[in-house]
mmCIF file of the N, C-alpha and C atoms, coordinates in Angstrom:
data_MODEL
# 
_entry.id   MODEL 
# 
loop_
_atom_site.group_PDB 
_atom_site.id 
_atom_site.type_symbol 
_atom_site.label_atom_id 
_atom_site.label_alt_id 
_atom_site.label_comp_id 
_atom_site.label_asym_id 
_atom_site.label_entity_id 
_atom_site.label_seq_id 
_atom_site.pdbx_PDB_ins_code 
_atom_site.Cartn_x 
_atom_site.Cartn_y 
_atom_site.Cartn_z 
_atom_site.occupancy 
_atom_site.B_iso_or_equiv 
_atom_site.pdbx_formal_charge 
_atom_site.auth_seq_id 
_atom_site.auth_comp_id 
_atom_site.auth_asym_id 
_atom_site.auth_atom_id 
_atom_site.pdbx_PDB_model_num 
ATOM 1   N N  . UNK A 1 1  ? 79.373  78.731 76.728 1.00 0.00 ? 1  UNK A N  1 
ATOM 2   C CA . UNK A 1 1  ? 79.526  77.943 77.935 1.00 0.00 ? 1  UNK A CA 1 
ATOM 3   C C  . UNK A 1 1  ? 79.740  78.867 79.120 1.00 0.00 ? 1  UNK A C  1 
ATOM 4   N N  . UNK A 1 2  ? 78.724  78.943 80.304 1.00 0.00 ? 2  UNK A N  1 
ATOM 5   C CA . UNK A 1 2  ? 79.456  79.762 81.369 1.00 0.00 ? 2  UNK A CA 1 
ATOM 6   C C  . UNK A 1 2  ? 80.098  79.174 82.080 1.00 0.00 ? 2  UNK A C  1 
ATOM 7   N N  . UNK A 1 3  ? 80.766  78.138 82.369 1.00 0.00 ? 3  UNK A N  1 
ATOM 8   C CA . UNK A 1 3  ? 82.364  77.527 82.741 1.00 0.00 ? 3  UNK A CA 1 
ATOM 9   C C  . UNK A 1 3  ? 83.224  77.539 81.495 1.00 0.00 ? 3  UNK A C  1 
ATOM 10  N N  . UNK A 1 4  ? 83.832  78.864 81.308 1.00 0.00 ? 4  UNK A N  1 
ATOM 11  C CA . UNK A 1 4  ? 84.888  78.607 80.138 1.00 0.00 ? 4  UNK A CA 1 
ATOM 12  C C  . UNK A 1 4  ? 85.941  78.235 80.927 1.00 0.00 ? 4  UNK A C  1 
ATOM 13  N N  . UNK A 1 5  ? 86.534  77.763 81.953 1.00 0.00 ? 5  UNK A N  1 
ATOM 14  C CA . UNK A 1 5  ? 87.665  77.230 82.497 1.00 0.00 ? 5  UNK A CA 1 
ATOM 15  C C  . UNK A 1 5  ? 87.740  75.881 82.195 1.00 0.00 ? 5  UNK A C  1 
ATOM 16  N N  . UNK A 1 6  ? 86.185  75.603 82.852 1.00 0.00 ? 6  UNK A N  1 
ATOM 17  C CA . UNK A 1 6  ? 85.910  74.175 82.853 1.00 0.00 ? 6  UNK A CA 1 
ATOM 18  C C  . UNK A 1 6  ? 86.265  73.272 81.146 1.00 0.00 ? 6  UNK A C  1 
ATOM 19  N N  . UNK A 1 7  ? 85.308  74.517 80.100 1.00 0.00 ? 7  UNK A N  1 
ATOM 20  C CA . UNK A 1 7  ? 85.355  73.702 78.732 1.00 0.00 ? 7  UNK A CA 1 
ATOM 21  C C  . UNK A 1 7  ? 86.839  74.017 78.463 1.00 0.00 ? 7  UNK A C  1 
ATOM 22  N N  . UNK A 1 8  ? 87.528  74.889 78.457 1.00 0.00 ? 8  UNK A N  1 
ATOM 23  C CA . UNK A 1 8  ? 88.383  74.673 77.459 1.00 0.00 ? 8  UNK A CA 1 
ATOM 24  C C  . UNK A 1 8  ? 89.855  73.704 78.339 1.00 0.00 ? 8  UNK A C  1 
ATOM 25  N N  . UNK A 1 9  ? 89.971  73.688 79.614 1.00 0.00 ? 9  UNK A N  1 
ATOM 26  C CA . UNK A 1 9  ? 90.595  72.193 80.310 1.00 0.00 ? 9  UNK A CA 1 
ATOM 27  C C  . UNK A 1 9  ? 89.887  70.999 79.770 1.00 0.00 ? 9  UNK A C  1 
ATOM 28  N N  . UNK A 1 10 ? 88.712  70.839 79.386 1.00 0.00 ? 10 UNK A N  1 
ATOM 29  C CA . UNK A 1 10 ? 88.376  69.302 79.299 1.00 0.00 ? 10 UNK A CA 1 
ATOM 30  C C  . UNK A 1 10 ? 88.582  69.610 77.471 1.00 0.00 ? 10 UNK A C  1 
ATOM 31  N N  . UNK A 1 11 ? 88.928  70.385 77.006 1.00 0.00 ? 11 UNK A N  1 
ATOM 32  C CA . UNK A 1 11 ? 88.965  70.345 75.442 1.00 0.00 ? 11 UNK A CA 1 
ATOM 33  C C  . UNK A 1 11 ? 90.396  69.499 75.200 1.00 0.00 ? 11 UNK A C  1 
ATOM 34  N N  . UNK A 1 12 ? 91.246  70.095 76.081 1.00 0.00 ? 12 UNK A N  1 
ATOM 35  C CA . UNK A 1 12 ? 92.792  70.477 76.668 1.00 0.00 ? 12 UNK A CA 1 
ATOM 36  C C  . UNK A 1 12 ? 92.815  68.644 76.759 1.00 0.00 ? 12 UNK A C  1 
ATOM 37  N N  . UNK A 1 13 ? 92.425  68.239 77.291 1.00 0.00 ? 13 UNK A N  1 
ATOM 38  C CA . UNK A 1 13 ? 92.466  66.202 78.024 1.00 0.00 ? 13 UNK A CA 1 
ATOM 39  C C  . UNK A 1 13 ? 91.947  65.821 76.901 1.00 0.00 ? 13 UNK A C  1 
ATOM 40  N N  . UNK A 1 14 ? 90.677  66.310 75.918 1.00 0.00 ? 14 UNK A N  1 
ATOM 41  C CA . UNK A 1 14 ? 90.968  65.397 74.140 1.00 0.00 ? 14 UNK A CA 1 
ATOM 42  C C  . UNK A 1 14 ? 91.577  65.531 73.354 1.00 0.00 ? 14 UNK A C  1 
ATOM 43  N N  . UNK A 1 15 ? 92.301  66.561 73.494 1.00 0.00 ? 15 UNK A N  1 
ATOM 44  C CA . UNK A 1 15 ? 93.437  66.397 71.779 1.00 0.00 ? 15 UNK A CA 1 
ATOM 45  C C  . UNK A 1 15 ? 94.393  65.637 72.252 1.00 0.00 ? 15 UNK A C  1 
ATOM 46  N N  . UNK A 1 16 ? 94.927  65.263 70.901 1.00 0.00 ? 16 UNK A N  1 
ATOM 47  C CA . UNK A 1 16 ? 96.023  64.413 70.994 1.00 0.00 ? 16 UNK A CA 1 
ATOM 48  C C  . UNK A 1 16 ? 97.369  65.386 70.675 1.00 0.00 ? 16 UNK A C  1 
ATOM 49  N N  . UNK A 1 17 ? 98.227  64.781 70.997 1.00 0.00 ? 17 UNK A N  1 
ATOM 50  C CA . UNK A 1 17 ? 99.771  65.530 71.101 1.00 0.00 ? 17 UNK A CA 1 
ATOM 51  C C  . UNK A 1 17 ? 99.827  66.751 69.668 1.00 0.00 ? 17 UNK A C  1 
ATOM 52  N N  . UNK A 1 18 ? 99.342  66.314 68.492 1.00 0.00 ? 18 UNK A N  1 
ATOM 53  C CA . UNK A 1 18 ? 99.234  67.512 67.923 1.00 0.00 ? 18 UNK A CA 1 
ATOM 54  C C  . UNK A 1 18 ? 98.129  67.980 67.640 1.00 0.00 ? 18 UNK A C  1 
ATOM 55  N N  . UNK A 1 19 ? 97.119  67.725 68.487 1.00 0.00 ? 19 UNK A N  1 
ATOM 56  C CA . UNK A 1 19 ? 95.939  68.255 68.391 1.00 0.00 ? 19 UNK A CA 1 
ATOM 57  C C  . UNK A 1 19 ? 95.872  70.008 68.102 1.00 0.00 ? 19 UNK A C  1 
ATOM 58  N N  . UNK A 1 20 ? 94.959  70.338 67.545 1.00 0.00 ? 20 UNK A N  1 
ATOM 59  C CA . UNK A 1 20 ? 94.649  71.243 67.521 1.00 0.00 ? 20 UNK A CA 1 
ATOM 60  C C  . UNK A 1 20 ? 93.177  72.056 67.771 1.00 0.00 ? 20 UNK A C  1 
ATOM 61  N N  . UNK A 1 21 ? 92.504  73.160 68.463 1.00 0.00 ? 21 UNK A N  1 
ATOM 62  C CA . UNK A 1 21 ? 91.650  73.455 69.178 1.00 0.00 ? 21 UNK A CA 1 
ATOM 63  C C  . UNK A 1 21 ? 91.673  74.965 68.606 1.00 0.00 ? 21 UNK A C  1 
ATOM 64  N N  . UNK A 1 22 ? 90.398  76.029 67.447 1.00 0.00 ? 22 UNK A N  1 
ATOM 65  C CA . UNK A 1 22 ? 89.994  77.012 67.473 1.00 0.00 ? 22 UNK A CA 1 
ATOM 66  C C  . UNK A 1 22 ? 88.712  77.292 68.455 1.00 0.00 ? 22 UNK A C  1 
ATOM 67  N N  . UNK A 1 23 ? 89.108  78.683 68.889 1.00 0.00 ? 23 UNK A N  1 
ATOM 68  C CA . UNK A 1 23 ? 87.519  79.224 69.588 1.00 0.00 ? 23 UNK A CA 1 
ATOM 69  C C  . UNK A 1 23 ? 87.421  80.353 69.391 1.00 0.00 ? 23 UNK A C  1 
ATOM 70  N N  . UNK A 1 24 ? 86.443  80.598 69.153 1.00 0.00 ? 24 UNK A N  1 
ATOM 71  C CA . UNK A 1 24 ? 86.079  82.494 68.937 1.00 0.00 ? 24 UNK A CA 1 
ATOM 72  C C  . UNK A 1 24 ? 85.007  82.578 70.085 1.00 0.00 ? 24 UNK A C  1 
ATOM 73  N N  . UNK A 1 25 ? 85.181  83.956 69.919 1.00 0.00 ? 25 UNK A N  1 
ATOM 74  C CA . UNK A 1 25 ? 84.489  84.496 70.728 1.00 0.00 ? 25 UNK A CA 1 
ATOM 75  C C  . UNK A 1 25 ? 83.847  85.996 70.835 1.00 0.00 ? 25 UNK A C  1 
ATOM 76  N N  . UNK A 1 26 ? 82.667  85.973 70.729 1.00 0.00 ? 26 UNK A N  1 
ATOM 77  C CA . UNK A 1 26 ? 81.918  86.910 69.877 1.00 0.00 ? 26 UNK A CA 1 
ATOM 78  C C  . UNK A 1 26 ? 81.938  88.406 70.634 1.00 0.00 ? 26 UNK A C  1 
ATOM 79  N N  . UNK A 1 27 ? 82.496  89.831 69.659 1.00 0.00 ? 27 UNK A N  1 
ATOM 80  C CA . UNK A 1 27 ? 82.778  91.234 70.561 1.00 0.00 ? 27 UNK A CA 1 
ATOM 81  C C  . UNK A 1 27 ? 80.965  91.449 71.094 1.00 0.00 ? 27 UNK A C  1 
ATOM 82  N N  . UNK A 1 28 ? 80.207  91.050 70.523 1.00 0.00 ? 28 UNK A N  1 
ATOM 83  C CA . UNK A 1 28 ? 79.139  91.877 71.474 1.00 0.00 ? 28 UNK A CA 1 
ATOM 84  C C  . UNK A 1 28 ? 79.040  90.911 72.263 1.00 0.00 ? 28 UNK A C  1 
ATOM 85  N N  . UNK A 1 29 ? 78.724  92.007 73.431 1.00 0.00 ? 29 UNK A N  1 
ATOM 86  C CA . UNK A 1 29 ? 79.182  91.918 75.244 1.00 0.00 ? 29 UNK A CA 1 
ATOM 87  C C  . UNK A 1 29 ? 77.485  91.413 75.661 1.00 0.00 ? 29 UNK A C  1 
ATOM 88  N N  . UNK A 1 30 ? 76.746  91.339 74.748 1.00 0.00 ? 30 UNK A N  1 
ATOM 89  C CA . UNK A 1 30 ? 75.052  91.111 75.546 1.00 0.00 ? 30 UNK A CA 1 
ATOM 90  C C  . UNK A 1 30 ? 74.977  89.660 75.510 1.00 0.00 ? 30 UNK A C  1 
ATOM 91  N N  . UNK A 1 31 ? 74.218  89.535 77.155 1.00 0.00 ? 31 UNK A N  1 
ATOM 92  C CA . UNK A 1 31 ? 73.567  88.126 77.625 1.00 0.00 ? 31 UNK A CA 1 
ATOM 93  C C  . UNK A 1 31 ? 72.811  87.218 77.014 1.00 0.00 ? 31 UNK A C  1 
ATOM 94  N N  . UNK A 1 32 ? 71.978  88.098 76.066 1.00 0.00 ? 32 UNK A N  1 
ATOM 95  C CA . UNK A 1 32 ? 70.993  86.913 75.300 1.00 0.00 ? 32 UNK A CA 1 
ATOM 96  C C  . UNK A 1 32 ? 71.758  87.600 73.509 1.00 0.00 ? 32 UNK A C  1 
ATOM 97  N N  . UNK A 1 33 ? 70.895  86.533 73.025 1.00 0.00 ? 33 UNK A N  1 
ATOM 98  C CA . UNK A 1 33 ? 70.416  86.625 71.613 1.00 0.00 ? 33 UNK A CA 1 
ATOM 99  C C  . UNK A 1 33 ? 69.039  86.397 71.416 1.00 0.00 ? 33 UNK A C  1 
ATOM 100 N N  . UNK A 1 34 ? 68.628  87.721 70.646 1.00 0.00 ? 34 UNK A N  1 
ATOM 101 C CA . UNK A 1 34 ? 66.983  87.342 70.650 1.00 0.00 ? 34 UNK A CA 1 
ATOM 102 C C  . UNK A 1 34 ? 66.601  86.850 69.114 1.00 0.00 ? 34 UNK A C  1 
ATOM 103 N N  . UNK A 1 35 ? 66.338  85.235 69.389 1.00 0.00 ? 35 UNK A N  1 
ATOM 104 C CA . UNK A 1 35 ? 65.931  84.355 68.209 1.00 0.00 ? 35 UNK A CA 1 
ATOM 105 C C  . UNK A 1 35 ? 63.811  84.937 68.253 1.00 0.00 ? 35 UNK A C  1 
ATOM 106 N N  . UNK A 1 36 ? 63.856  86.252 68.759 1.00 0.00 ? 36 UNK A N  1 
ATOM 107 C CA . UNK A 1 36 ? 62.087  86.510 68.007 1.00 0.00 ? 36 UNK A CA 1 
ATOM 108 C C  . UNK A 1 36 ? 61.225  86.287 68.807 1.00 0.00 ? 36 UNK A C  1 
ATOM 109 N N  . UNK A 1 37 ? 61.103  85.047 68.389 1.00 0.00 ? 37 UNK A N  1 
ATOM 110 C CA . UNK A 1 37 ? 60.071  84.826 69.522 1.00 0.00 ? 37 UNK A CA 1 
ATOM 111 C C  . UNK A 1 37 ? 60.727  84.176 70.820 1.00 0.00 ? 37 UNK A C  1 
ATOM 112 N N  . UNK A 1 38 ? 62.173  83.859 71.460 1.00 0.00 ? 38 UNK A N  1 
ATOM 113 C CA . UNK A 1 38 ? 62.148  83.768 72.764 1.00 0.00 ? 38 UNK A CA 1 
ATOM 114 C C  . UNK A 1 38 ? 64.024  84.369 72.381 1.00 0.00 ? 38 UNK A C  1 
ATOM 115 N N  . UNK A 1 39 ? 64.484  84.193 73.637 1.00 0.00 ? 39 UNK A N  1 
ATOM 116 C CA . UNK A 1 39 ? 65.941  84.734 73.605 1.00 0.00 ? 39 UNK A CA 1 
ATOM 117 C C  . UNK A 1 39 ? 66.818  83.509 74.483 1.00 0.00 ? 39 UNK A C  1 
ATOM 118 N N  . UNK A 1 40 ? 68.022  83.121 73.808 1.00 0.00 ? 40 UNK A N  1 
ATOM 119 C CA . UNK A 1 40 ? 69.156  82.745 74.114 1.00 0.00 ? 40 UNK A CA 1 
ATOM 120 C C  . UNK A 1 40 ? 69.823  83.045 74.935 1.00 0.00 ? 40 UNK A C  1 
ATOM 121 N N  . UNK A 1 41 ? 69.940  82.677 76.162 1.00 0.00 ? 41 UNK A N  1 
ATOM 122 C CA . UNK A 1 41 ? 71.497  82.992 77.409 1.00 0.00 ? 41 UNK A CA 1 
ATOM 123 C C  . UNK A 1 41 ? 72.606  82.716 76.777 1.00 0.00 ? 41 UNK A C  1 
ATOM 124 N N  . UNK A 1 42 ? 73.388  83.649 76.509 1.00 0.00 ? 42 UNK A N  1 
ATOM 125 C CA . UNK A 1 42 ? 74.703  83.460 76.020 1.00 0.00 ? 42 UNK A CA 1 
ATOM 126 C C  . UNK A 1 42 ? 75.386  83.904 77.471 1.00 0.00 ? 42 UNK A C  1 
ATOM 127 N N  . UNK A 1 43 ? 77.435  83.504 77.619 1.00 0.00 ? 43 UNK A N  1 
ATOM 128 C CA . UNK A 1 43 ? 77.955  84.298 78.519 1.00 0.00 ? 43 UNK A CA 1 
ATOM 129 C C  . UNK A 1 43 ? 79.185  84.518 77.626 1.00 0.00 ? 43 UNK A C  1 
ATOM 130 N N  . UNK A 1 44 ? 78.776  86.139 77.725 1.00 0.00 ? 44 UNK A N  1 
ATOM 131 C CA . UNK A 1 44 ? 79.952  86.550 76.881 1.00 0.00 ? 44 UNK A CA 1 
ATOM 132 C C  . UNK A 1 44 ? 81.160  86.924 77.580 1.00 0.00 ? 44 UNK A C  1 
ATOM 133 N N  . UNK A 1 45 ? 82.455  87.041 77.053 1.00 0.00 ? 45 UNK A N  1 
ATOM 134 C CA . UNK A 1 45 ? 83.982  87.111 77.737 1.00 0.00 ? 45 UNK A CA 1 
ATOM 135 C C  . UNK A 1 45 ? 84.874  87.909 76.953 1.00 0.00 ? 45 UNK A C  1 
ATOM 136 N N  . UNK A 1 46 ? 85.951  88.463 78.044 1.00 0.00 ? 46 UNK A N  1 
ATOM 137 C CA . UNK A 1 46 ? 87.110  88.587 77.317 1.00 0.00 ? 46 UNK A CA 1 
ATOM 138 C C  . UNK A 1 46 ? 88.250  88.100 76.599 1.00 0.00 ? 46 UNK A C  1 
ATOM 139 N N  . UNK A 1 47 ? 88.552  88.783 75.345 1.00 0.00 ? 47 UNK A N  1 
ATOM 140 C CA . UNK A 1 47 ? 90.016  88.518 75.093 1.00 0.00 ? 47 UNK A CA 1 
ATOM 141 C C  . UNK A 1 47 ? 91.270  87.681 76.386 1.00 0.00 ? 47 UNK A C  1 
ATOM 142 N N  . UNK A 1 48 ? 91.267  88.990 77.256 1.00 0.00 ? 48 UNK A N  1 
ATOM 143 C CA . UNK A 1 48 ? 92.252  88.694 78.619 1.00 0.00 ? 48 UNK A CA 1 
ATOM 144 C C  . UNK A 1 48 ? 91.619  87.511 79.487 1.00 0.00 ? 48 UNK A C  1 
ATOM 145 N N  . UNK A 1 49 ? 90.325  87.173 79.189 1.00 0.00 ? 49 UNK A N  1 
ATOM 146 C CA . UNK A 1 49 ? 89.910  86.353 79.903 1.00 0.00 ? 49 UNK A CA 1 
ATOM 147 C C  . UNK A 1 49 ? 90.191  84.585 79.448 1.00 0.00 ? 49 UNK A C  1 
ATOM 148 N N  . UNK A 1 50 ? 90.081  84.683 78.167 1.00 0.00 ? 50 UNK A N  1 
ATOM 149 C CA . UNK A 1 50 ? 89.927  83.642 77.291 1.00 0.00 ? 50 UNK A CA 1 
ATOM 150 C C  . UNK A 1 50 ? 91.681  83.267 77.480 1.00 0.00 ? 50 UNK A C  1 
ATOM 151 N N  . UNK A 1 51 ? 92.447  83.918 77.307 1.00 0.00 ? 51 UNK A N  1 
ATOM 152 C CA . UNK A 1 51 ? 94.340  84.153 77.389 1.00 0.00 ? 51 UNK A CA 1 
ATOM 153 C C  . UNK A 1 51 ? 94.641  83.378 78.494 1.00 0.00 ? 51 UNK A C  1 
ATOM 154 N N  . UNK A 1 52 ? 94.043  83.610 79.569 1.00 0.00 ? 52 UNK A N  1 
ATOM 155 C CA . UNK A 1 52 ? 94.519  82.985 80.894 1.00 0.00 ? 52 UNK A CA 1 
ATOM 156 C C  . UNK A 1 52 ? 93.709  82.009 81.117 1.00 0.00 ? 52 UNK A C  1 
ATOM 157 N N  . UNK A 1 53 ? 92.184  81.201 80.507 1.00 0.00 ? 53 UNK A N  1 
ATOM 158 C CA . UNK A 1 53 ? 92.064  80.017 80.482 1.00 0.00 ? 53 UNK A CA 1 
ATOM 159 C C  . UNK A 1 53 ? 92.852  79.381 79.773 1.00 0.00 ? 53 UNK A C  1 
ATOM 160 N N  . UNK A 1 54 ? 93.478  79.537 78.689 1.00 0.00 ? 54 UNK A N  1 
ATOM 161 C CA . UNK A 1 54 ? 94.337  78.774 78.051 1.00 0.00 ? 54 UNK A CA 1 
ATOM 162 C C  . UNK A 1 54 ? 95.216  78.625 78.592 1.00 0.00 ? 54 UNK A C  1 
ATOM 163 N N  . UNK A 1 55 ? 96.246  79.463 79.026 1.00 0.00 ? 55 UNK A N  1 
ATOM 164 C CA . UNK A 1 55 ? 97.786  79.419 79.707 1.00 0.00 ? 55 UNK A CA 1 
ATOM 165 C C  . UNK A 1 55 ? 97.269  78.619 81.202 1.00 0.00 ? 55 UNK A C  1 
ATOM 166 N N  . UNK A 1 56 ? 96.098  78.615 81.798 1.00 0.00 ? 56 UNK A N  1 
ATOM 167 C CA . UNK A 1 56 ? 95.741  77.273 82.520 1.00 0.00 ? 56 UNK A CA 1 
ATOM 168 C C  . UNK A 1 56 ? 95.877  76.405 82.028 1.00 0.00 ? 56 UNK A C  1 
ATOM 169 N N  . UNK A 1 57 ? 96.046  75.905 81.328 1.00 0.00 ? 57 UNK A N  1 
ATOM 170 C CA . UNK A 1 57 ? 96.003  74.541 80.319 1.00 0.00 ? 57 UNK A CA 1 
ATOM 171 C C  . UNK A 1 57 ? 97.918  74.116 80.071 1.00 0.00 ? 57 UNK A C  1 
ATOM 172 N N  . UNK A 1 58 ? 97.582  73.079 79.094 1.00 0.00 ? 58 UNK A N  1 
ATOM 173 C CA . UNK A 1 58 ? 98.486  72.580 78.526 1.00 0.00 ? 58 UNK A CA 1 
ATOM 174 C C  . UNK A 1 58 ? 98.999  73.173 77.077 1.00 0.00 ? 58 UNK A C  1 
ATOM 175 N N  . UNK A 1 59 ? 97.632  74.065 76.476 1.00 0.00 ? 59 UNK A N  1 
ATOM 176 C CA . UNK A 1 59 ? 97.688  74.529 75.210 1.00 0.00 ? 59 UNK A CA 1 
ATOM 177 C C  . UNK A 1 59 ? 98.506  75.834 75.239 1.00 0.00 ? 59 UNK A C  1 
ATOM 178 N N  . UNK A 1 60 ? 98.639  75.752 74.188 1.00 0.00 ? 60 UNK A N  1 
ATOM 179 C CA . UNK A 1 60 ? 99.587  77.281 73.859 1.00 0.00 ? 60 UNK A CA 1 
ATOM 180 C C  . UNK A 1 60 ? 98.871  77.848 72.180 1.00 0.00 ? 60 UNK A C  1 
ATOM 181 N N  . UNK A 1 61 ? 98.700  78.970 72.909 1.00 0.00 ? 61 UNK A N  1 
ATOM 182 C CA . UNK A 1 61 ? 98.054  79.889 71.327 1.00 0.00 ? 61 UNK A CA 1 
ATOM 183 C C  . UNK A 1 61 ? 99.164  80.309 70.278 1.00 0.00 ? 61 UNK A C  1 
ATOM 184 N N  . UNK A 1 62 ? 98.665  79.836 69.497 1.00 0.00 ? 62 UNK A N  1 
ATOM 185 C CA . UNK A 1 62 ? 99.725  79.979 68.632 1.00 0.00 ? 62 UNK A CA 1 
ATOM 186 C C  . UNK A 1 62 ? 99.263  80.975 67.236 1.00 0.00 ? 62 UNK A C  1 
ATOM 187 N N  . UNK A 1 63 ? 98.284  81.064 67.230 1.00 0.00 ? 63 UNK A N  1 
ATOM 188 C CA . UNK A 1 63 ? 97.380  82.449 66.649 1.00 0.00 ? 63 UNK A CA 1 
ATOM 189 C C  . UNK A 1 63 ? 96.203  83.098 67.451 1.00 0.00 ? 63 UNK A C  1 
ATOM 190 N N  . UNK A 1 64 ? 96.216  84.323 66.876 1.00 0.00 ? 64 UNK A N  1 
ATOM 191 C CA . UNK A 1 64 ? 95.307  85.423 67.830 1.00 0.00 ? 64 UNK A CA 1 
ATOM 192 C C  . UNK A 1 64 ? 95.182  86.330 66.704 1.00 0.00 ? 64 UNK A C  1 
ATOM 193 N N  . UNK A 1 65 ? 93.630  86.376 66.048 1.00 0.00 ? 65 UNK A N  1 
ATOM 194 C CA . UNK A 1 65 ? 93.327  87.578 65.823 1.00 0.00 ? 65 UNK A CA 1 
ATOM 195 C C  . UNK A 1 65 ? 92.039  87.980 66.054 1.00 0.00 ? 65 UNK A C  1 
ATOM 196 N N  . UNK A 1 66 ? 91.595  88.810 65.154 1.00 0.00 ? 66 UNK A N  1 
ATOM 197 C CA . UNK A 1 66 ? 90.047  89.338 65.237 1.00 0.00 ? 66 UNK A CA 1 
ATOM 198 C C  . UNK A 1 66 ? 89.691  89.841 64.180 1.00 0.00 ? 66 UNK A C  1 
ATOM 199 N N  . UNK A 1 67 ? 88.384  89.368 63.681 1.00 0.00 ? 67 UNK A N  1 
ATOM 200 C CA . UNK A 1 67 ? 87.400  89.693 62.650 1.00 0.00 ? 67 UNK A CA 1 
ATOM 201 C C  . UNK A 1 67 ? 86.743  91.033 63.230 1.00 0.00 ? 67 UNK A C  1 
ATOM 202 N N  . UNK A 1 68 ? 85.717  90.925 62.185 1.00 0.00 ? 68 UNK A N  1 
ATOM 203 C CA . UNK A 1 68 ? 85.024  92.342 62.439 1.00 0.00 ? 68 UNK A CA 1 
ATOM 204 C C  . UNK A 1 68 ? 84.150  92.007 63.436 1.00 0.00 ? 68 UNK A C  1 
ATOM 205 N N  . UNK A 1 69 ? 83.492  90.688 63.801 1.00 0.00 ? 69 UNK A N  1 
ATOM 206 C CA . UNK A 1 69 ? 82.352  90.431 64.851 1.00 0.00 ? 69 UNK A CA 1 
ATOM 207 C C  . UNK A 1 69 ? 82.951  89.630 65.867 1.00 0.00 ? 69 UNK A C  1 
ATOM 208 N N  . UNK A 1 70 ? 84.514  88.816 65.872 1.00 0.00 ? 70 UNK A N  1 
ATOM 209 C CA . UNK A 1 70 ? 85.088  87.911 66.814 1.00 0.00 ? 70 UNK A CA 1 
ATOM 210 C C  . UNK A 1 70 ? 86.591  88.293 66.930 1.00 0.00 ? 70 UNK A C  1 
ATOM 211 N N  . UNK A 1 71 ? 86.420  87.820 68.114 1.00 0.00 ? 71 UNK A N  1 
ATOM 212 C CA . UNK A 1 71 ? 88.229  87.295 68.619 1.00 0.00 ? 71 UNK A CA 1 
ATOM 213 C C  . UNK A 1 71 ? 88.321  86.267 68.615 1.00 0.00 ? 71 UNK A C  1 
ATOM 214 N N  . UNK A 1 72 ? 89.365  85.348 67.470 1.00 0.00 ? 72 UNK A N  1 
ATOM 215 C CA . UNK A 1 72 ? 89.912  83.887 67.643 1.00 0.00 ? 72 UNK A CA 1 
ATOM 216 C C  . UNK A 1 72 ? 91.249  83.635 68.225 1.00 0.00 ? 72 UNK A C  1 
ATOM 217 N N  . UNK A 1 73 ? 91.014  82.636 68.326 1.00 0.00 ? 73 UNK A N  1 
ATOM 218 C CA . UNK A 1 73 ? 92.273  82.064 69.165 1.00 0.00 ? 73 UNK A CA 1 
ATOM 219 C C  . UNK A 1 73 ? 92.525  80.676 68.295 1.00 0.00 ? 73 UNK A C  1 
ATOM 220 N N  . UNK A 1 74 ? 93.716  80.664 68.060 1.00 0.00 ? 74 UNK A N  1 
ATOM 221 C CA . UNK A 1 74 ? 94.060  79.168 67.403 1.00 0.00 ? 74 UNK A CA 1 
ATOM 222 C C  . UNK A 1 74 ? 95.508  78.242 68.421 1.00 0.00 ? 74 UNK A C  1 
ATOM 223 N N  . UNK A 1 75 ? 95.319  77.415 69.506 1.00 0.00 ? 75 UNK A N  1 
ATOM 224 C CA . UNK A 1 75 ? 95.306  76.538 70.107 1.00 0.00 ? 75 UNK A CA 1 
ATOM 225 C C  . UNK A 1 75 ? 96.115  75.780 69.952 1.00 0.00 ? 75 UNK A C  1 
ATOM 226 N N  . UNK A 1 76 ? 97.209  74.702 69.981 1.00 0.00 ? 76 UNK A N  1 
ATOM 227 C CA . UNK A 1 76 ? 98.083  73.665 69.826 1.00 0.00 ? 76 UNK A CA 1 
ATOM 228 C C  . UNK A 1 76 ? 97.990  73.309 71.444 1.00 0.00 ? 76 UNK A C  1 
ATOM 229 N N  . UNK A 1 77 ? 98.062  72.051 71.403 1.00 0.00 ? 77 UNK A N  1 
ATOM 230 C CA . UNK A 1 77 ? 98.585  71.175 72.667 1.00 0.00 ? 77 UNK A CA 1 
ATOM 231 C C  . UNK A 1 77 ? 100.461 70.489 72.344 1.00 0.00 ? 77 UNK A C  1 
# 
């Protein structure tokens, strides 16, 4: 999504009181993905970036780690 403010506030207004909300978010930093024969616009982000859309919110992270290809975030409202 290139409004990650936008998605993860309107994620933030559907859960319910113990809702819960994962997102990853993939370490390579490139614009597309090339599916071959055409390529994908991705918008890729930071860790620090992804941290302070949340703490915009109502949610609070309540896990944070990273795989070998992502950074997750695990979410509570």
């Amino acid at each position: 999504f290139k409004d990650k403010q936008g998605f993860i506030s309107k994620i933030a207004t559907l859960l319910n009181g113990n809702g819960r909300f994962v997102l990853s978010i993939d370490k390579n930093q490139s614009d597309y993905i090339d599916m071959g024969t055409y390529k994908l616009k991705i918008y890729p982000d930071t860790p620090e970036n992804i941290i302070n859309c949340i703490n915009a919110t109502d949610l609070h992270i309540e896990k944070q780690f990273e795989t070998e290809f992502a950074h997750v975030f695990v979410c509570t409202k």
